[in-house]
PATISE-894157 format. One record per residue: residue in one letter; x, y, z of N, C-alpha, C in turn. Coordinates in steps of 0.2 Angstrom, whole numbers, plus 2048, in hexadecimal, padded with zeros to 3 digits. Layout:
% residues N
AXYZXYZXYZ/...
//
This chain:
% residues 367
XAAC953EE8AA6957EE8AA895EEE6/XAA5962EE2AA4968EDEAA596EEE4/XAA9972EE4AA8977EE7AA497BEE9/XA9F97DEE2A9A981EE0A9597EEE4/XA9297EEE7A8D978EEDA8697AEED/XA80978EEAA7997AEE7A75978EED/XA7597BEF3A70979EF8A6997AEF6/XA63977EF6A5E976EF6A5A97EEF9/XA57983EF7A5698AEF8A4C98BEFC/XA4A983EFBA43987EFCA3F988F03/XA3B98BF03A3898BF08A30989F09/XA2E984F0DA27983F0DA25981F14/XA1D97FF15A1A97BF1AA1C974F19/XA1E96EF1AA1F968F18A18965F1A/XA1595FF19A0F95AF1BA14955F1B/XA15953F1FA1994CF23A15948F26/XA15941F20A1293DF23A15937F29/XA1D936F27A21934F2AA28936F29/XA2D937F2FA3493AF2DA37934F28/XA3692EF28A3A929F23A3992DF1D/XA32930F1AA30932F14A36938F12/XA3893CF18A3B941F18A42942F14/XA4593BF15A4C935F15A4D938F0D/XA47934F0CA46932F03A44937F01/XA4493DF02A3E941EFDA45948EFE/XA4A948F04A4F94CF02A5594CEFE/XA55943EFDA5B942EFAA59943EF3/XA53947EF2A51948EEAA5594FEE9/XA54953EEEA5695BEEDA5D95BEF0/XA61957EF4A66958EF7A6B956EF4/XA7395AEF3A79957EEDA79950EF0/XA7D94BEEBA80947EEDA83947EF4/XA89949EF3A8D94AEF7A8D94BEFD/XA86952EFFA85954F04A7E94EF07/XA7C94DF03A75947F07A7B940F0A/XA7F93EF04A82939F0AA8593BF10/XA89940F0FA8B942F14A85944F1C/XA7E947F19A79947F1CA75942F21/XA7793BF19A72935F1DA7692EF20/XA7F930F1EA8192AF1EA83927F24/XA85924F26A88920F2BA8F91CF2A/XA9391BF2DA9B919F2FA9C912F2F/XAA190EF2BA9F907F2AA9A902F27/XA998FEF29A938FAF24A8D8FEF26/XA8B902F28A86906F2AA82901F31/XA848FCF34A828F9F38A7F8FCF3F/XA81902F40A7F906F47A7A90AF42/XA7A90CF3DA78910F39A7090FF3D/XA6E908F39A68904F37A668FFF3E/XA6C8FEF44A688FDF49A65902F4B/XA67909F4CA6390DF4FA5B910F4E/XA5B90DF49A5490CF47A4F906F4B/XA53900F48A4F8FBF49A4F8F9F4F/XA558FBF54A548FAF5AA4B8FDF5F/XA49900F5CA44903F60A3F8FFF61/XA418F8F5AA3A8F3F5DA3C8EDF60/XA418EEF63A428E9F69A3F8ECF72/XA3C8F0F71A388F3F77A2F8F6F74/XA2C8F5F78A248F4F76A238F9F7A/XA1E8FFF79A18902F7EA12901F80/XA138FDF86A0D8FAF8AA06900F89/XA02900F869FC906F869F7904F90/X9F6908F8E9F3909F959EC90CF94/X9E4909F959E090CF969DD90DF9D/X9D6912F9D9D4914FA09D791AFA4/X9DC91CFA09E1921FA59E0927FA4/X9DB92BFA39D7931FA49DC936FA1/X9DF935F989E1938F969DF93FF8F/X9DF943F909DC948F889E294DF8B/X9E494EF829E8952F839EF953F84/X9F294EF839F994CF859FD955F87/XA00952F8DA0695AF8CA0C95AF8A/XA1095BF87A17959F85A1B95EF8A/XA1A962F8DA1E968F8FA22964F95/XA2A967F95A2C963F9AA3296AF9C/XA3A966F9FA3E96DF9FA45967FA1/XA4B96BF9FA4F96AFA1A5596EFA3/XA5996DFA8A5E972FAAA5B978FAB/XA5497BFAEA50980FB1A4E983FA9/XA4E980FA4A4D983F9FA4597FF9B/XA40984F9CA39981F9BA3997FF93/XA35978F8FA34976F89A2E973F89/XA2C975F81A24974F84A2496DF7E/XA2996AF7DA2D964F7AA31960F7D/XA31959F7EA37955F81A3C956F7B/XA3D959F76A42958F70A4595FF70/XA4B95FF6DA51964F6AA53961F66/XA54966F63A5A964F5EA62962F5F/XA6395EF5AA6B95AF5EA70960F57/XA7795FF59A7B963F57A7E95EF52/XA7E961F4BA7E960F44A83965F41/XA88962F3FA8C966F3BA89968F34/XA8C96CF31A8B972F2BA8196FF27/XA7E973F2AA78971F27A75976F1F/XA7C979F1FA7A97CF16A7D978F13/XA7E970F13A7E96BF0FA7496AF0D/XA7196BF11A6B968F11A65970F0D/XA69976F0FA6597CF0EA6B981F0D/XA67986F09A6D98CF08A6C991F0E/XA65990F12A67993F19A6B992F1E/XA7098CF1EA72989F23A6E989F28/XA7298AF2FA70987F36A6C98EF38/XA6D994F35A66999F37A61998F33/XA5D995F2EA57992F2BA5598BF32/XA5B988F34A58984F38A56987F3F/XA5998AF40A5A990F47A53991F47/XA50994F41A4B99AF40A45996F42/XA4698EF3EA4098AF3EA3F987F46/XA44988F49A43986F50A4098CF53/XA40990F53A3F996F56A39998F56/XA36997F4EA2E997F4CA2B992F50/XA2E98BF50A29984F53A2A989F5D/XA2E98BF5EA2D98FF67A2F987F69/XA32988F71A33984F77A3797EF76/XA3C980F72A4097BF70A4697DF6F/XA4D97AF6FA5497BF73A56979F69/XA5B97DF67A6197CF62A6697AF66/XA6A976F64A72974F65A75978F5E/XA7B97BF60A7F97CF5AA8397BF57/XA87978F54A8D974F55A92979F52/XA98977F55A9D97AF54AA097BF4C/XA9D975F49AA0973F42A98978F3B/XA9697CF3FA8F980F3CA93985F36/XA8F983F32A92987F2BA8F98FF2B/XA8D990F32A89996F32A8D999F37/XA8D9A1F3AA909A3F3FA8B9A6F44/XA8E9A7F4AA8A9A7F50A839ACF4E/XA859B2F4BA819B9F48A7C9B4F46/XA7C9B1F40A7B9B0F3BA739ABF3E/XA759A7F43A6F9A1F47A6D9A4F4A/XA709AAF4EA6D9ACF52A679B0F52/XA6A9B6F4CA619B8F48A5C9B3F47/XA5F9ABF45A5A9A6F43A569A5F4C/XA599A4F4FA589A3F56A519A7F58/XA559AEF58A4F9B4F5AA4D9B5F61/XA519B0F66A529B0F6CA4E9ABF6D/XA509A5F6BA4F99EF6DA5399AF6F/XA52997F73A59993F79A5E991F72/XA63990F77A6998CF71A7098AF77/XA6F982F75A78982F78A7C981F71/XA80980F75A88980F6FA8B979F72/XA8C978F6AA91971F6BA9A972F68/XA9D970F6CAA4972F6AAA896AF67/XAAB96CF62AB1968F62AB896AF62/XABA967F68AC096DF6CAC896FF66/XACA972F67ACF973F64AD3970F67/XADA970F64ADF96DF69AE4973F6F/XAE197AF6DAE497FF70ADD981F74/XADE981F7CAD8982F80AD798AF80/XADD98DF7DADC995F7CAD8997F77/XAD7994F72AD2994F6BACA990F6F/XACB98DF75AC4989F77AC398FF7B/XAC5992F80AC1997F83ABE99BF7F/XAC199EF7AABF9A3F76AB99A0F71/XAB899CF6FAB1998F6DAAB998F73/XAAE996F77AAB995F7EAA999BF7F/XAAD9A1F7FAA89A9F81AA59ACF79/XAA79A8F74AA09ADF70A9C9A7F70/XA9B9A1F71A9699CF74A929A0F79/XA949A0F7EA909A4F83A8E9ABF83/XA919B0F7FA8E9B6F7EA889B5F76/XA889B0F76A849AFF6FA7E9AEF72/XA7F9ABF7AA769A8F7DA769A0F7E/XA7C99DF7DA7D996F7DA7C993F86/XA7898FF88A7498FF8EA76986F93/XA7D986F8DA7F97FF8EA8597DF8A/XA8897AF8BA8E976F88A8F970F85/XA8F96CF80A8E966F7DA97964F7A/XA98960F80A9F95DF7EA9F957F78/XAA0958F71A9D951F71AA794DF6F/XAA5947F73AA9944F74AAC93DF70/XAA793BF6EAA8935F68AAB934F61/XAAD93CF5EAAF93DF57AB5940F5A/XABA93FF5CAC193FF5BAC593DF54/XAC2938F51AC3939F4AABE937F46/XABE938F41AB8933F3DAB592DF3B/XAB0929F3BAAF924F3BAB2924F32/XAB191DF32AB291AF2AAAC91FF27/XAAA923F23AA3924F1FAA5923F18/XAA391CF18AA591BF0FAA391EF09/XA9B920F0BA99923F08A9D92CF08/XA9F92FF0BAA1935F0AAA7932F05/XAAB92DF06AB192BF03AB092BEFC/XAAB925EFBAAA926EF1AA892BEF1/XAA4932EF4AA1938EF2AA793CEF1/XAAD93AEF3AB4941EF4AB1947EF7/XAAD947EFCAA894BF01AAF951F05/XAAC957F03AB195BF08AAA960F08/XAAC963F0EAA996AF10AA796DF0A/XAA0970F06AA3976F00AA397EF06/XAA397DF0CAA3984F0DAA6984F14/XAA898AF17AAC98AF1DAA7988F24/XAAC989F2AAA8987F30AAB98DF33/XAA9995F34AAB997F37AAB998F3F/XAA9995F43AA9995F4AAB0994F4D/XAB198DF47ABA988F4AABB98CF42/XABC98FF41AC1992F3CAC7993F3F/XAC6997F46ACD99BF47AD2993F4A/XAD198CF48AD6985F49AD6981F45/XAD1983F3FAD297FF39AD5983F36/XADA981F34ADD984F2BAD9984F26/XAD898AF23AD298BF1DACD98BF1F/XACA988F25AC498BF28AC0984F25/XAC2980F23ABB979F23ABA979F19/XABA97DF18AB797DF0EABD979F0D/XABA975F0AABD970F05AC196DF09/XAC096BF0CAC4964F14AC195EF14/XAC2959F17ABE953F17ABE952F1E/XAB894FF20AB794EF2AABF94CF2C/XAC1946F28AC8944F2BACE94AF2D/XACE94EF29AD0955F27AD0959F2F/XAC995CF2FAC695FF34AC795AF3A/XAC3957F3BAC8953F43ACF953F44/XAD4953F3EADA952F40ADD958F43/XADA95CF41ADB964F45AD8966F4C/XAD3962F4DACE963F53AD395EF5A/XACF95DF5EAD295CF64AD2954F64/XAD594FF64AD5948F64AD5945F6C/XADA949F6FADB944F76AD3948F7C/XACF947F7BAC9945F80AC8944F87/XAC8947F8DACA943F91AC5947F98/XAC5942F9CAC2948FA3AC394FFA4/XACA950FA3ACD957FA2ACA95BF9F/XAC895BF9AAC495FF94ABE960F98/XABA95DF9AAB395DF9FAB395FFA3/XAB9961FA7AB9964FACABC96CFAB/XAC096CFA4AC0972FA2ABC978FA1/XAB9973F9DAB1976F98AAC979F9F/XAAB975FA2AA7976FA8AA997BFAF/XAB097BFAFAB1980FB1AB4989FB0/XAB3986FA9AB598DFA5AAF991FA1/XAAC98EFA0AA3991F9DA9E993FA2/XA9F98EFA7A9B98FFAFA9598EFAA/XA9598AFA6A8D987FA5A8C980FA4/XA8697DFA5A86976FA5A8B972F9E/XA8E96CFA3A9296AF99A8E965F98/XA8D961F94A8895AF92A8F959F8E/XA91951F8FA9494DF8DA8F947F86/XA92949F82A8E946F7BA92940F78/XA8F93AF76A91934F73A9192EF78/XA8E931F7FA8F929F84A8A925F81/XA8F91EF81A8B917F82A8D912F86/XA91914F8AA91910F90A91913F98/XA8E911F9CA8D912FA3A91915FA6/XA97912FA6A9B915FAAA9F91BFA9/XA9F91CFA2AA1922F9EA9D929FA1/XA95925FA1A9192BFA4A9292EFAA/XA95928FAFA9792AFB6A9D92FFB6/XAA392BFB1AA892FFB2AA9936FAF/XAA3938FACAA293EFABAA0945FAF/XA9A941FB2A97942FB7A9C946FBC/XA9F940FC0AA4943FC2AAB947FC0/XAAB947FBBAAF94CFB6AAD954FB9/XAA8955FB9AA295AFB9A9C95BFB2/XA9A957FB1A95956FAAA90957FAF/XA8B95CFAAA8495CFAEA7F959FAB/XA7F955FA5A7D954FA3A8194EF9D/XA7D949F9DA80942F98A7A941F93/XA7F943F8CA7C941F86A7C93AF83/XA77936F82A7892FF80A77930F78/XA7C92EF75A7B92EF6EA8192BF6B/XA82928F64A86924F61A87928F5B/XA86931F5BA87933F56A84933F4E/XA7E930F4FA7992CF49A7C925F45/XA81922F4AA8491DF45A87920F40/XA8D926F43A9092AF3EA96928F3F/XA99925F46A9F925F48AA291CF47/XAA0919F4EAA4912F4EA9E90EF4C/XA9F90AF46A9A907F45A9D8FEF46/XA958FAF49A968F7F4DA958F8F56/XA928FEF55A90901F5CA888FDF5F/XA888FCF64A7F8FDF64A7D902F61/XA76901F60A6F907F60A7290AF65/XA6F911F63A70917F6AA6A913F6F/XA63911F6CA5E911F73A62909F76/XA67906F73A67900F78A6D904F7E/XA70908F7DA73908F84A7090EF88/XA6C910F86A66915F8AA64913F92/XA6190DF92A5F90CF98A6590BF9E/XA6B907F9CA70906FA2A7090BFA2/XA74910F9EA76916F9FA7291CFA5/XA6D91BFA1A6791EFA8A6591BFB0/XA66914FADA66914FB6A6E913FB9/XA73912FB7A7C916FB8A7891CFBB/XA77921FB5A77928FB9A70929FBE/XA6C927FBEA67925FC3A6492DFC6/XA62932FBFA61938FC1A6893DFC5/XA6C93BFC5A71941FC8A70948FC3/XA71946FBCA7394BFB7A6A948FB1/XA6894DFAEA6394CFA8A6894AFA2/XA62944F9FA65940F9BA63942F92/XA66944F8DA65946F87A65941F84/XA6293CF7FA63938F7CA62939F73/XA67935F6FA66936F69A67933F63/XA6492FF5DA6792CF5AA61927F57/XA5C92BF4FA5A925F4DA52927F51/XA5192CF53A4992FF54A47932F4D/XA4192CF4BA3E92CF46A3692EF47/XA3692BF4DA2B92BF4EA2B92FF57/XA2492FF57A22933F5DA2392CF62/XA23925F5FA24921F63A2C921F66/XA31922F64A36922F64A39926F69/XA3792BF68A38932F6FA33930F76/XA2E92CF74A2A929F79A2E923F7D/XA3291FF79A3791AF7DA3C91CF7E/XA3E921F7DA45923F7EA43927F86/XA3E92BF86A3B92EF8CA3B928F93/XA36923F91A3591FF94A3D91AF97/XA40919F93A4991AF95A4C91CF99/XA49921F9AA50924F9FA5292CF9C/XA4F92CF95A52934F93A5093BF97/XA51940F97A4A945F96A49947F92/XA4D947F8DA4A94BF87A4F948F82/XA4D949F7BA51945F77A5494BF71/XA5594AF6DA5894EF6AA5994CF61/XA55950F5CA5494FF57A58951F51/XA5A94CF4CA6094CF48A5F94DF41/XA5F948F3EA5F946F37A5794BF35/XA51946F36A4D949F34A49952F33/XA4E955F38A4F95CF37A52960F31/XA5895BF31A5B95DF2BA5995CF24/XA54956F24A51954F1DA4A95AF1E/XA4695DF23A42961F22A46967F20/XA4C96AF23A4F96FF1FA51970F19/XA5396AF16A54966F0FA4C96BF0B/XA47966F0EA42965F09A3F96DF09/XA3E971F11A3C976F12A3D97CF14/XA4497CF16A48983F16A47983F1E/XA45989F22A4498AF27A3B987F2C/XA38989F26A2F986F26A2F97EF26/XA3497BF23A34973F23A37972F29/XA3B974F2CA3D973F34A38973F39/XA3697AF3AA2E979F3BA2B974F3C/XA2A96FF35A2596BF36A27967F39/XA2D964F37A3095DF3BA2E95DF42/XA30965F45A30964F4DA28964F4F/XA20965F4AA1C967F4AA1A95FF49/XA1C959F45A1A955F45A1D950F4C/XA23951F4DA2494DF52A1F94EF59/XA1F956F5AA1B957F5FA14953F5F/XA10954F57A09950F56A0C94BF59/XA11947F57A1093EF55A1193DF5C/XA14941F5EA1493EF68A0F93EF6D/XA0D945F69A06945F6DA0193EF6C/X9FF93EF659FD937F64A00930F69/XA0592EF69A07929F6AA0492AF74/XA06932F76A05932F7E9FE92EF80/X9F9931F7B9F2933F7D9F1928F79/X9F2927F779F291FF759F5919F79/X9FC91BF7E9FE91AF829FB91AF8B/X9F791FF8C9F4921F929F8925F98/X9FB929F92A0092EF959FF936F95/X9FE939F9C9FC941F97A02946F99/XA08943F9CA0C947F9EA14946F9C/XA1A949F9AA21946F9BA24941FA1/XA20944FA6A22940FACA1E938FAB/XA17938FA9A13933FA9A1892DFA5/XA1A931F9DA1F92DF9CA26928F9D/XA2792FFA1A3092DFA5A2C924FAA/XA26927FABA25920FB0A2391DFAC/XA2091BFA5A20915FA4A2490FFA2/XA21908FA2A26903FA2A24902F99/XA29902F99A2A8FDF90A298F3F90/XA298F0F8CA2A8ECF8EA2F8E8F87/XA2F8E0F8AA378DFF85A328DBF80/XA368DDF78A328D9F71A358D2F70/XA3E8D6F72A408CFF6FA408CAF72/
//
């Protein structure tokens, strides 16, 4: 791929009638290169395309006569008020999708109000930089550890003096999945990461993910968790569980929180769907710690069964990035503008007028 890297520059309102449209409509304006890298998934794309389809193996029973107008979406978590059960999930280098990177998306969160940015460590953008986008809009940070814990503090304190309100270990990418499609595209970074700059060589420009993980931290382990957690003194959220017991041993590691997700079927493909290991995983943890969930939230129904699951709050990926694609910082906007409609809809059809009403209802089985 071209060094010279033409990210998509516009900025608008978007009208969204569905995120799938979103899929299609930004691989018109986005490079080759940086779209598959955007939309692809690892192996036959198998986990990719469960995560989708898996959400019609569970039904929402509607409920009348339940004295609903006006659904509330406002909920909170970790003493932090949202007037949305959704955030945003942490997405490396999002100036493949916009020439603003992660402060166009920053910005677009900030405008929508009452909603959490994750950052990821691998952001083509610098702390300064999102942080303007931000404007003083919550934000946690996601790290991918270095192999030197002296280079992880040091991330870890301009994390925390940036206003980062949380910690996200993500744990599942120790190396890279197969991404065939990056492979035929000869996909490397066109521009740097500087947060992990000072552990990557060269900074990320022109590296390939194989590349970048090799330099990052590989061996994984409770240690890290209980590092992290007792060297930030803020909450850590453990990211990529899909098994129970993982949850627990986290848990007990000191995690304050468990991230359910499979990475968007970016990593080990052949995994379940993220929403099929949601439910054990939730009752494992059985309320000790709040539950994030992520992976393949396309509809307001979506976030409504994931809610009902066991999550508190889920956390939005792909189709953010394709609204920054299409709309710059105003098209993020809409995305989180639409998801909040479409949920309201679905609450108020449902005979739900609260997040709590949700967390109680039952789903029922399709298959």
């Amino acid at each position: 791929m071209s060094e010279e890297y033409q990210a998509p520059r516009q900025v608008r309102d978007l009208e969204i009638i569905n995120t799938y449209d979103l899929e299609k409509f930004a691989e018109e304006v986005v490079s080759k290169g940086g779209y598959g890298y955007l939309s692809g998934g690892s192996g036959d794309e198998f986990t990719l395309r469960r995560n989708i389809e898996v959400w019609n193996k569970k039904g929402i029973l509607p409920r009348l006569l339940a004295d609903v107008e006006k659904p509330e979406t406002n909920t909170s978590i970790l003493g932090q008020d949202l007037k949305v059960p959704f955030i945003m999930a942490p997405i490396a280098a999002h100036g493949l999708a916009h020439e603003s990177k992660e402060a166009g998306t920053a910005k677009g969160i900030a405008e929508f109000g009452g909603s959490i940015m994750s950052i990821s460590a691998y952001s083509g953008a610098n702390f300064d930089e999102i942080a303007a986008g931000l404007n003083g809009n919550a934000r946690w940070f996601q790290i991918y550890m270095s192999k030197d814990d002296e280079l992880n503090k040091n991330i870890i304190d301009e994390a925390k003096a940036d206003g980062a309100s949380a910690i996200i270990l993500t744990a599942d990418a120790t190396v890279s999945g197969n991404r065939d499609t990056d492979d035929r595209n000869h996909f490397v970074y066109p521009f740097g990461m500087p947060i992990v700059s000072r552990y990557l060589k060269g900074g990320a420009k022109n590296m390939s993910l194989n590349n970048i993980y090799g330099q990052s931290k590989q061996k994984i382990s409770v240690r890290d968790v209980t590092f992290l957690a007792d060297y930030s003194n803020l909450p850590v959220f453990v990211k990529g569980v899909q098994a129970p017991e993982d949850a627990l041993t986290a848990i007990d590691a000191g995690a304050s929180g468990i991230w359910v997700s499979n990475h968007g079927g970016r990593q080990l493909d052949g995994a379940p769907g993220s929403f099929e290991s949601l439910e054990g995983i939730a009752k494992a943890v059985s309320g000790r710690v709040p539950i994030v969930f992520d992976s393949g939230i396309r509809r307001g129904e979506h976030i409504f069964k994931a809610l009902a699951s066991g999550a508190d709050i889920v956390a939005l990926g792909r189709p953010v990035l394709y609204g920054l694609a299409l709309g710059g910082w105003k098209g993020v906007r809409s995305v989180f503008e639409y998801f909040e409609r479409d949920l309201k809809r679905v609450m108020q059809l449902a005979g739900t007028q609260t997040i709590q009403d949700i967390k109680e209802s039952q789903l029922i089985d399709l298959d």
